[in-house]
N, C-alpha and C positions, 0 to 999 in steps of 0.2 A: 365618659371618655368615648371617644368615637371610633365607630369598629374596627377602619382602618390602622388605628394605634394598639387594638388589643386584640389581631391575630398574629401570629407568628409570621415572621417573611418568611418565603421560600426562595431558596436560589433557580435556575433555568439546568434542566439535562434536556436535551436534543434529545430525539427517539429513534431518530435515522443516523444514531451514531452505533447504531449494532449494525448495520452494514455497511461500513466503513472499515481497512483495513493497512496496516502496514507490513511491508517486506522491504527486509534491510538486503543491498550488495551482496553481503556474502550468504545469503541466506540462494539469493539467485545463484550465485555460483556455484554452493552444493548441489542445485539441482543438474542430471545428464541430460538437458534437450534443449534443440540448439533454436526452439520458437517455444517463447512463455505465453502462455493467458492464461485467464481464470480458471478455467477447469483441471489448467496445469497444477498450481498452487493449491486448489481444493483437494486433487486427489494425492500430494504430495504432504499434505496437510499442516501447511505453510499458513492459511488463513483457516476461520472459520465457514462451516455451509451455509452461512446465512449472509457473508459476503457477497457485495454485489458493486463497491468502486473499492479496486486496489493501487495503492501508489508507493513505488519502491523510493526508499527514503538514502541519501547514501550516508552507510554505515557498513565499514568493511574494505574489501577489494575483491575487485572482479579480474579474472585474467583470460577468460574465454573469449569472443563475438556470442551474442546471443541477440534475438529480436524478440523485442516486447510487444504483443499484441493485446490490445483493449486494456491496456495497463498505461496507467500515469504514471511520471517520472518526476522528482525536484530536478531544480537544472545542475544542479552539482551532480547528482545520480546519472543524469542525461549525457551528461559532459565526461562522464565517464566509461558510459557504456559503449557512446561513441568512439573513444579514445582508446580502445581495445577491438572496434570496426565493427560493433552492434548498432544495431537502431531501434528505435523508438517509434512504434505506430501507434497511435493513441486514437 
């Protein structure tokens, strides 16, 4: 039988998925400051420290203005955070 048929498959895990990170809507809204970035969410301990691309997903409701810095946004999240007079700098 040929070797390819007698080892076991393996599925694929990404490595650069431990720094990868999500923050839902209302998770930003608990937070009091009125400019997010990463070292925001780190010290609030919203992500992990080994975080290094965060993107708020919406899940929730926001009712503040708030501006995101070096933070990604989905466009429903985006469309929301605008729609309450935040912005988005990515």
């Amino acid at each position: 039988m040929p070797l390819q048929r007698r080892l076991p498959k393996r599925g694929f895990k990404s490595h650069l998925l431990a720094f990868n990170a999500e923050v839902s809507l209302s998770d930003i809204a608990s937070l009091d400051a009125a400019e997010v970035d990463l070292l925001a969410l780190k010290q609030a301990g919203l992500v992990g420290q080994m975080a290094k691309v965060v993107k708020v997903i919406k899940s929730g409701e926001i009712a503040k203005p708030v501006k995101l810095v070096g933070i990604g946004a989905t466009a429903g999240a985006k469309a929301a955070i605008e729609a309450v007079g935040g912005s988005v700098a990515a």
